[in-house]
Backbone and ligand atoms as CSV (ligand in chain L), in Angstrom:
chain,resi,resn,atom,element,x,y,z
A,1,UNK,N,N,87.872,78.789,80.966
A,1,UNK,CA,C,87.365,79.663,82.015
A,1,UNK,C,C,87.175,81.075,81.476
A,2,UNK,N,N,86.004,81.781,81.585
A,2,UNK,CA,C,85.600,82.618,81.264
A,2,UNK,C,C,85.905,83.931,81.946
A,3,UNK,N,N,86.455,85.159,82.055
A,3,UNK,CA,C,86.154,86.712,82.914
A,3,UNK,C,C,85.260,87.764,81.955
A,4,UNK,N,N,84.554,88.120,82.407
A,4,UNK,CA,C,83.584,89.242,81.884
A,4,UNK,C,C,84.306,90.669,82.023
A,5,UNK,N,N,84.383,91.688,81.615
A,5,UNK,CA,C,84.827,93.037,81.882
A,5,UNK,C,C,83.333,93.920,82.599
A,6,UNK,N,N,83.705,94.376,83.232
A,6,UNK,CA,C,82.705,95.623,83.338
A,6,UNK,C,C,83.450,96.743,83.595
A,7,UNK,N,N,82.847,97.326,82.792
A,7,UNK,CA,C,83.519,99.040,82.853
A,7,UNK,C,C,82.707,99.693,84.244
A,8,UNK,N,N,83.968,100.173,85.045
A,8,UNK,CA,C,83.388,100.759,86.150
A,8,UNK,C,C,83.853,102.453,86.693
A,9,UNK,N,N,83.209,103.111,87.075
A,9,UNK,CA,C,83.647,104.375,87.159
A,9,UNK,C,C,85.124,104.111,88.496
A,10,UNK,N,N,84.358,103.780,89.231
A,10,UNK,CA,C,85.030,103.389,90.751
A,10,UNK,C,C,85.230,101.762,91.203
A,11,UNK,N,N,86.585,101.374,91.437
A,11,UNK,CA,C,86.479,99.754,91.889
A,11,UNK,C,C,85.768,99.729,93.096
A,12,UNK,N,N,84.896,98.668,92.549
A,12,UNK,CA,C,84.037,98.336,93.421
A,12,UNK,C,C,84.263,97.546,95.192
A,13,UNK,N,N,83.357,97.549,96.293
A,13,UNK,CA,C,84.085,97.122,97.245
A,13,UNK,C,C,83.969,95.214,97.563
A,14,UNK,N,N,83.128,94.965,96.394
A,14,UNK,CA,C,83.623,93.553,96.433
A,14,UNK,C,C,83.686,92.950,94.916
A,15,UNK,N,N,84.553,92.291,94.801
A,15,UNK,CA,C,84.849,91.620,93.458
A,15,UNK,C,C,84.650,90.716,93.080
A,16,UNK,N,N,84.026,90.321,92.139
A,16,UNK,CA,C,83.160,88.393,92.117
A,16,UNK,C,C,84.010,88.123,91.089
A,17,UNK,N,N,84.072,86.991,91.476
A,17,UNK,CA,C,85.092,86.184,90.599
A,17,UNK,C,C,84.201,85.747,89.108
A,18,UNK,N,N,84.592,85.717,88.369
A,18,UNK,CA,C,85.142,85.451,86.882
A,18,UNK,C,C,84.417,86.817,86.130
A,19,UNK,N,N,84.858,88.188,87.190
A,19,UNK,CA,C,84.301,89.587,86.397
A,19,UNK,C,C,85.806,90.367,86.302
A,20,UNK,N,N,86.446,90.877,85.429
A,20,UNK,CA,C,87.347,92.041,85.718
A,20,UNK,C,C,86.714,93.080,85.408
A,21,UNK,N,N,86.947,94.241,86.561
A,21,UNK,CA,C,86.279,95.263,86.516
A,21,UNK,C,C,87.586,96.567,86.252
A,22,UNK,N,N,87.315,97.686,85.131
A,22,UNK,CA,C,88.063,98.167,84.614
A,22,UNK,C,C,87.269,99.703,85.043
A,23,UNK,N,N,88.302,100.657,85.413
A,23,UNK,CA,C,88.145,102.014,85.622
A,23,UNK,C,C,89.380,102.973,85.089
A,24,UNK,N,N,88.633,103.467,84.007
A,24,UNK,CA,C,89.843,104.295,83.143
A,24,UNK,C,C,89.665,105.392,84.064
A,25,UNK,N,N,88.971,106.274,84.543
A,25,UNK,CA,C,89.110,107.121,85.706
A,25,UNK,C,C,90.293,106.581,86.346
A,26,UNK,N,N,90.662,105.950,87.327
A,26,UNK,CA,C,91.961,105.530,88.361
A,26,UNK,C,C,92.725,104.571,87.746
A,27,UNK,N,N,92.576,104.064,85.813
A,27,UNK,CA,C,93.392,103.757,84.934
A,27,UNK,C,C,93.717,102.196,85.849
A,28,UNK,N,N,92.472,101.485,86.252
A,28,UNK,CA,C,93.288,100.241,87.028
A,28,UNK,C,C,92.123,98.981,86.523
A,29,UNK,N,N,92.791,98.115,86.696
A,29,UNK,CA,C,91.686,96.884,86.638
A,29,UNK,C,C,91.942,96.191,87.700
A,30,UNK,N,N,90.990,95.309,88.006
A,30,UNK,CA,C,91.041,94.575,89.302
A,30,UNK,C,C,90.156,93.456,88.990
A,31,UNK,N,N,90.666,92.082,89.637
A,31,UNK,CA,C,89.878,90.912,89.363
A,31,UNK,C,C,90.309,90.018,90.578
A,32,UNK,N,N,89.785,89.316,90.914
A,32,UNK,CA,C,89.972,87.529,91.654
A,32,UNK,C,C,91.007,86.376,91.162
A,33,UNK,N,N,92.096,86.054,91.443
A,33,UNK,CA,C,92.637,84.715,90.909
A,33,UNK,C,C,91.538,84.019,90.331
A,34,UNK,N,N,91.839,83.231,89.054
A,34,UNK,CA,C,91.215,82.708,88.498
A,34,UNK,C,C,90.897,81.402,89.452
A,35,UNK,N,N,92.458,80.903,90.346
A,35,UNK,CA,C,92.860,79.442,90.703
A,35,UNK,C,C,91.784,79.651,91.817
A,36,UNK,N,N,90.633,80.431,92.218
A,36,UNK,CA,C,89.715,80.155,92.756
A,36,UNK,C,C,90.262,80.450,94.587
A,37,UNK,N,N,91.398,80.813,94.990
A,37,UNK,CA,C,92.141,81.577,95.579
A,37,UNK,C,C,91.927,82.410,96.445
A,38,UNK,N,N,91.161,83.788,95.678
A,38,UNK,CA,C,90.551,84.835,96.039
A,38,UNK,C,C,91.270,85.839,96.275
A,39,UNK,N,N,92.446,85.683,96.064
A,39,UNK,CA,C,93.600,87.097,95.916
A,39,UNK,C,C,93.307,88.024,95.006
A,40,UNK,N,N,93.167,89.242,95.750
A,40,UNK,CA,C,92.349,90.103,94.566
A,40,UNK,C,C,93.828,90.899,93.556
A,41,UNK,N,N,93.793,90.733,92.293
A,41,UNK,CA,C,94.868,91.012,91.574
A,41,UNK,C,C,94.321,92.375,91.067
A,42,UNK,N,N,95.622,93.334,91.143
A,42,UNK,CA,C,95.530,94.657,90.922
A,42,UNK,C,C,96.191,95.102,89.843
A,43,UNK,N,N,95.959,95.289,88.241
A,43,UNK,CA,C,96.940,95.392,87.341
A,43,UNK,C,C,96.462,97.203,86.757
A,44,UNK,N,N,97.787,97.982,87.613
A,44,UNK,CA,C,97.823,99.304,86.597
A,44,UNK,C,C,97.852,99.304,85.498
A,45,UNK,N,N,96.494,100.078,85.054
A,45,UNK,CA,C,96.947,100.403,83.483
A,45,UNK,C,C,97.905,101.717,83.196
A,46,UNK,N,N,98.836,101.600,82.865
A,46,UNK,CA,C,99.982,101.829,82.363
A,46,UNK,C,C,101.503,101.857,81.458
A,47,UNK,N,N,101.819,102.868,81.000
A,47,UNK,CA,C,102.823,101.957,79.978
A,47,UNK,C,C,103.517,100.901,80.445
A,48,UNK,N,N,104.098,101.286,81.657
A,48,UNK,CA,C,104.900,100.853,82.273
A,48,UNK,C,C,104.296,99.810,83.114
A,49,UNK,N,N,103.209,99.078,82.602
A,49,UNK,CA,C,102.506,98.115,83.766
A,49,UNK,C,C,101.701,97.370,82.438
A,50,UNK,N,N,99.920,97.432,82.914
A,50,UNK,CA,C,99.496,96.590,81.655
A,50,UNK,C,C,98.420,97.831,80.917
A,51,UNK,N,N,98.286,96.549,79.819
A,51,UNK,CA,C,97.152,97.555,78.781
A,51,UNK,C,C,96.217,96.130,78.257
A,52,UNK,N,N,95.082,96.809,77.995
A,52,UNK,CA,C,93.995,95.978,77.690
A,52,UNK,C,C,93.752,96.576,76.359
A,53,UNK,N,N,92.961,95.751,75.357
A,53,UNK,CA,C,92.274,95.857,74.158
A,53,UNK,C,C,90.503,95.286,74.473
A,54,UNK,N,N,89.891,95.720,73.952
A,54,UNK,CA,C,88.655,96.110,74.400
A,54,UNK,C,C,87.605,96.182,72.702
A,55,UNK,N,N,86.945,95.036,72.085
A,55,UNK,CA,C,86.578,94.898,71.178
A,55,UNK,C,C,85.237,95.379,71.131
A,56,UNK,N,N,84.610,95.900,72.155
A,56,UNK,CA,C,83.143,96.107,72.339
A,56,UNK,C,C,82.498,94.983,72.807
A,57,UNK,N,N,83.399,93.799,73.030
A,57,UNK,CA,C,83.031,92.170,73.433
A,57,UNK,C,C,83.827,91.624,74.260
A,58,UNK,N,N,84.798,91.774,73.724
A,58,UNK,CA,C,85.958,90.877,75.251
A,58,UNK,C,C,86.957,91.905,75.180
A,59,UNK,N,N,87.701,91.381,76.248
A,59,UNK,CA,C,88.904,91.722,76.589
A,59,UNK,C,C,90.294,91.143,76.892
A,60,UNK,N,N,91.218,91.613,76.397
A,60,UNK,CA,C,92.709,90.988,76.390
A,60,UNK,C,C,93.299,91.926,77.705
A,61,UNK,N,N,94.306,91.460,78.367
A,61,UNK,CA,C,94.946,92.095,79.383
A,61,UNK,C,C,96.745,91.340,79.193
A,62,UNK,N,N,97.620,92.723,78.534
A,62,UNK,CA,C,98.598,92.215,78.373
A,62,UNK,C,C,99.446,93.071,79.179
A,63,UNK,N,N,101.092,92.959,79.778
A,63,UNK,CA,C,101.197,91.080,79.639
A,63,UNK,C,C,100.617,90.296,80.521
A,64,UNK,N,N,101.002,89.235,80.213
A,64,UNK,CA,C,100.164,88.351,81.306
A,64,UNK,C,C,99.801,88.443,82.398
A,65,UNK,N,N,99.562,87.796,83.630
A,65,UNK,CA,C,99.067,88.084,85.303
A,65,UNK,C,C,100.108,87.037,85.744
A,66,UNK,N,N,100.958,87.674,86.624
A,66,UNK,CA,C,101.398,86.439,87.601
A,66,UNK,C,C,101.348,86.842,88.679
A,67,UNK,N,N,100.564,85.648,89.606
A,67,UNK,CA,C,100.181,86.068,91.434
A,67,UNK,C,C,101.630,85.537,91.996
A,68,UNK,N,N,102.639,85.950,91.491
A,68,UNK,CA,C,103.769,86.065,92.446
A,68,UNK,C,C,103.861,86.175,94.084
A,69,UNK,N,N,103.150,86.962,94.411
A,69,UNK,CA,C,102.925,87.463,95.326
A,69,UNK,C,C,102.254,86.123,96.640
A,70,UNK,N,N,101.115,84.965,95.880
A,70,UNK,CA,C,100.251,83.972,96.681
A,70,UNK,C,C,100.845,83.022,96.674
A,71,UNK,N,N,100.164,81.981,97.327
A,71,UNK,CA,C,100.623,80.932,97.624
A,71,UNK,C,C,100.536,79.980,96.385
A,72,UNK,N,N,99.512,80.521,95.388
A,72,UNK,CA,C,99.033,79.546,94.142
A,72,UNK,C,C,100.053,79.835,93.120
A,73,UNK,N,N,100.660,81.056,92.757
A,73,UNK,CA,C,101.954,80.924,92.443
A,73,UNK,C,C,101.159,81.460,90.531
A,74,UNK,N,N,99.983,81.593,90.808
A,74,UNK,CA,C,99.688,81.417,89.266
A,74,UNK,C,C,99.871,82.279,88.648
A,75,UNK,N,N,100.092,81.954,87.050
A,75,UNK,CA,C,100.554,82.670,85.684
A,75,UNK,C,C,99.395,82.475,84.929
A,76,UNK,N,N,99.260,83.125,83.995
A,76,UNK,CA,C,98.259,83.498,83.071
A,76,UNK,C,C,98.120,84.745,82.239
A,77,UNK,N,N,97.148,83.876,81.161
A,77,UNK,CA,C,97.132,85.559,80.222
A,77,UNK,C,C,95.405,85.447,80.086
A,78,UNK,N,N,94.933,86.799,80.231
A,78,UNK,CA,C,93.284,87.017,79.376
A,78,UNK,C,C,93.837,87.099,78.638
A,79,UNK,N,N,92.452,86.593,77.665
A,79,UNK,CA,C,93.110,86.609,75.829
A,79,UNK,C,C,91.115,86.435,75.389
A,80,UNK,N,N,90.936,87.600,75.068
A,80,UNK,CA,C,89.254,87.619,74.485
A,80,UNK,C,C,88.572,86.961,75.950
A,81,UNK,N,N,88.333,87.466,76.915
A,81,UNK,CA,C,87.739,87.233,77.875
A,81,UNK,C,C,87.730,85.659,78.427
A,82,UNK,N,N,88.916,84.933,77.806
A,82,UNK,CA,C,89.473,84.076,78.423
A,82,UNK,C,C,90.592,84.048,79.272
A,83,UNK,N,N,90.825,82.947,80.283
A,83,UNK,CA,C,91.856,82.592,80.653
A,83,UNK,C,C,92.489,81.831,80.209
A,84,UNK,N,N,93.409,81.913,79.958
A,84,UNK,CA,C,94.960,81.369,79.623
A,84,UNK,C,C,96.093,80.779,80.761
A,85,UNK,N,N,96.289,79.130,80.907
A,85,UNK,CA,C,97.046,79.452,81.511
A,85,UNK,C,C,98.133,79.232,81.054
A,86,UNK,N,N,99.380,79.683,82.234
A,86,UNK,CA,C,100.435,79.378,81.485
A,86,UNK,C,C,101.011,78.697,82.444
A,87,UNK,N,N,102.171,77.867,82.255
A,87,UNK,CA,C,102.952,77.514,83.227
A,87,UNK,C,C,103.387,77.858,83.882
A,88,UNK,N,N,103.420,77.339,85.521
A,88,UNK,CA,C,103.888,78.022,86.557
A,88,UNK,C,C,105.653,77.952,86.385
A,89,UNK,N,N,105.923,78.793,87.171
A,89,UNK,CA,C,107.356,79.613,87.017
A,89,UNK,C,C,107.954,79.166,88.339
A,90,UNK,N,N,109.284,78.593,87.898
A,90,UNK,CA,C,110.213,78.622,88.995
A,90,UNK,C,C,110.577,79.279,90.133
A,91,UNK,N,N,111.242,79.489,91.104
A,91,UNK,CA,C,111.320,80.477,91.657
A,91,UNK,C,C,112.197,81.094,91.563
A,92,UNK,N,N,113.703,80.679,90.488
A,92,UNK,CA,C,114.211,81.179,90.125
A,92,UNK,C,C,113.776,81.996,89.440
A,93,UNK,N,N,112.768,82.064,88.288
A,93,UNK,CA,C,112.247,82.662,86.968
A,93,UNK,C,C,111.345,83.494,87.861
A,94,UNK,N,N,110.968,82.915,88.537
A,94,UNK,CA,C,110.216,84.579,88.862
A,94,UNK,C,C,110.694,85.576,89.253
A,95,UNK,N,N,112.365,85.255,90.254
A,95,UNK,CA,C,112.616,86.395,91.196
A,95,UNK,C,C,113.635,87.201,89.216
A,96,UNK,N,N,113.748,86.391,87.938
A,96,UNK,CA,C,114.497,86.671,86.909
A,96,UNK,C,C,113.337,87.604,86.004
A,97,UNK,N,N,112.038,87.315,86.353
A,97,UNK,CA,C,111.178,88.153,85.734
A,97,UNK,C,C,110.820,89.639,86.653
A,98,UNK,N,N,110.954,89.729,87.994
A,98,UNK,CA,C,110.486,90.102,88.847
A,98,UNK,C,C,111.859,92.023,88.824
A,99,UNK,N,N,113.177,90.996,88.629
A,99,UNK,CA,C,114.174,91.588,88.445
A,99,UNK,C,C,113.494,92.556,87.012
A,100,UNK,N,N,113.625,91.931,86.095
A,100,UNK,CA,C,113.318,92.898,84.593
A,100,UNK,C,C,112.354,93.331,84.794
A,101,UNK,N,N,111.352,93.071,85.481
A,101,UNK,CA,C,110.397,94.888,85.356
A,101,UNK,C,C,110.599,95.623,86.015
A,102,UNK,N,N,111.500,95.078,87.259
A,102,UNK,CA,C,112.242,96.533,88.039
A,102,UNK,C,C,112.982,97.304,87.025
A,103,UNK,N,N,113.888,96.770,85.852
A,103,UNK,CA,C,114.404,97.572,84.956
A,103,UNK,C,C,113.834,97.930,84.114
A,104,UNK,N,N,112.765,97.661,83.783
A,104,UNK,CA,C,112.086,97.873,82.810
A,104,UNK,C,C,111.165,99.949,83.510
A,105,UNK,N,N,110.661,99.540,84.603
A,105,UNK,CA,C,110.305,100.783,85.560
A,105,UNK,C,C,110.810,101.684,85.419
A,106,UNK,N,N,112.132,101.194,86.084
A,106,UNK,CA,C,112.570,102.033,86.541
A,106,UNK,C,C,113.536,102.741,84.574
A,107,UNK,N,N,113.486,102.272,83.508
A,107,UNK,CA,C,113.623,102.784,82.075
A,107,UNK,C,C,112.588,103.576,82.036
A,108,UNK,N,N,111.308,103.408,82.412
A,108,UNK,CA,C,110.108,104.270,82.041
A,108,UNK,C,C,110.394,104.900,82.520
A,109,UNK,N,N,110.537,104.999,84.014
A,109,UNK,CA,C,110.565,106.154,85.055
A,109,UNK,C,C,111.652,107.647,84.682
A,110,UNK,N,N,113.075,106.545,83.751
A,110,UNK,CA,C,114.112,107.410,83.668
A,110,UNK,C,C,113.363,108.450,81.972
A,111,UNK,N,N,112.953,107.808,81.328
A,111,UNK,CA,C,112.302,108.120,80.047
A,111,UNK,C,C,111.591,109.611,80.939
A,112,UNK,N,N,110.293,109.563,81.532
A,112,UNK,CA,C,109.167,110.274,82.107
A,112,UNK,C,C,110.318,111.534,82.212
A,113,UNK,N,N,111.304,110.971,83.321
A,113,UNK,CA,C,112.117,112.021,83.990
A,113,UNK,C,C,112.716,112.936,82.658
A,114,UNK,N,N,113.274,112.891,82.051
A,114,UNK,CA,C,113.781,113.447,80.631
A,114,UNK,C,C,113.348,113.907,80.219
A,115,UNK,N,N,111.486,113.201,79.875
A,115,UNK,CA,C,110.986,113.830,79.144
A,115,UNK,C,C,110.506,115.131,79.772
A,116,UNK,N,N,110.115,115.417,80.505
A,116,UNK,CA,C,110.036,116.396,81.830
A,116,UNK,C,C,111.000,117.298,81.494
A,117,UNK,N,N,112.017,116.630,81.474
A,117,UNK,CA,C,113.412,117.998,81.629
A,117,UNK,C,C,113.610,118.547,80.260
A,118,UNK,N,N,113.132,117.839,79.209
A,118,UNK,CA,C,113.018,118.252,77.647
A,118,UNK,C,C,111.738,119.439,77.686
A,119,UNK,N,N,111.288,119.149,78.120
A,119,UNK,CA,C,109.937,120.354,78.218
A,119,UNK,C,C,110.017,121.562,78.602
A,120,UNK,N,N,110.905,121.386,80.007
A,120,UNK,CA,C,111.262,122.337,81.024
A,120,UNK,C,C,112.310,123.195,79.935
A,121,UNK,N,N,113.139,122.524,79.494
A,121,UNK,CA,C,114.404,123.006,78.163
A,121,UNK,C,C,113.650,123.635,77.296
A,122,UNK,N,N,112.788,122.800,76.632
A,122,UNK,CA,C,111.826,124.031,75.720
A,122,UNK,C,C,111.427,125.244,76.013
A,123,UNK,N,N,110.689,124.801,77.057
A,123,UNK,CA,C,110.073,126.484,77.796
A,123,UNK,C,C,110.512,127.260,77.813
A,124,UNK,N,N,111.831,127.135,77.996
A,124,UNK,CA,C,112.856,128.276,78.985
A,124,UNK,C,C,113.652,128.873,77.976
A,125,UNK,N,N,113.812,128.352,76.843
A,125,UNK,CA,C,114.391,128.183,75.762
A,125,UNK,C,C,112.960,129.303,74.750
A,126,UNK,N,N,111.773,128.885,74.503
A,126,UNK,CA,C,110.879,129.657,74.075
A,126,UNK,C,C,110.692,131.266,74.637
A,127,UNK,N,N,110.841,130.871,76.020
A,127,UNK,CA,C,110.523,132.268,77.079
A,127,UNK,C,C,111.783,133.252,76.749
A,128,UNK,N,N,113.090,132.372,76.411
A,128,UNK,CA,C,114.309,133.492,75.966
A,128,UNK,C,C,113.849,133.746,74.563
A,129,UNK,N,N,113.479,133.428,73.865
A,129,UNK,CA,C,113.179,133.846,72.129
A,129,UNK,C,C,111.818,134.645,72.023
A,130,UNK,N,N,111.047,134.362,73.414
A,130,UNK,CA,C,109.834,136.127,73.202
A,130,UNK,C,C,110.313,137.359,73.678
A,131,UNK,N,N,111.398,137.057,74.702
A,131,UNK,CA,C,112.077,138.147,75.845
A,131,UNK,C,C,112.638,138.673,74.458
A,132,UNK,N,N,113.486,138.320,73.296
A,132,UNK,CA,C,113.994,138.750,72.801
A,132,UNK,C,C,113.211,139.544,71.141
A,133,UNK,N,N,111.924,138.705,71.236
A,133,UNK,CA,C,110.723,139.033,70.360
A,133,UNK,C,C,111.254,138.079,68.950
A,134,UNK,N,N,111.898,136.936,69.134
A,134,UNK,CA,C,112.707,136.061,67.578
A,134,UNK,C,C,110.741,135.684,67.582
A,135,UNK,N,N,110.074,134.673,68.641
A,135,UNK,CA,C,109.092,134.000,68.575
A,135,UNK,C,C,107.786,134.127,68.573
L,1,ZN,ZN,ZN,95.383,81.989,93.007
């Protein structure tokens, strides 16, 4: 099964299935269950979410897609403007995957926060070494 990319400024207001449409403006992609479904899947691009590779030809979208969320339950990976599937997941394993990217988040989130307060430390830290003319 095939998905096409189109690079789009703005997601569009309807989504045809076997297109993912990608907007580095609002950093998001958006596509259709593959399982024919019609759940429209929303994957942030983000560290902390997904990232695509982009050959001038296809496209990869890692990590994988799981519609956790539907009734179809489906897993999968794009891989060169294919679908991939993968095996569906327990419901144990999902609520065990579902768990680790809450930690995984909420690590980015704590990272972001730091890094923030490392900056703020610099500044303030620079602004005392001109007050004093060292910088
Ligand atoms: Zn589906």
């Amino acid at each position: 099964m095939t998905i096409v990319p189109e690079f789009v400024e703005r997601i569009p207001q309807i989504i045809e299935e076997g297109k993912i449409y990608i907007s580095t403006s609002v950093n998001t992609a958006i596509h259709l269950c593959p399982c024919g479904c019609k759940t429209e899947i929303v994957t942030p691009i983000d560290p902390s979410e997904w990232y695509f590779t982009y050959n001038g030809e296809t496209i990869s979208l890692y990590p994988s897609v799981g519609v956790w969320g539907a009734v179809c339950k489906s897993h999968y990976w794009i891989k060169k403007n294919q679908i991939e599937w993968s095996r569906t997941y327990s419901k144990q394993e999902i609520e065990e995957v579902r768990t680790q990217e809450t930690i995984e988040n909420q690590k980015y989130y704590d990272y972001l926060k730091s890094e923030k307060n490392n900056k703020k430390r610099i500044s303030w830290f620079r602004r005392l070494l001109k007050l004093f003319d060292i910088y």
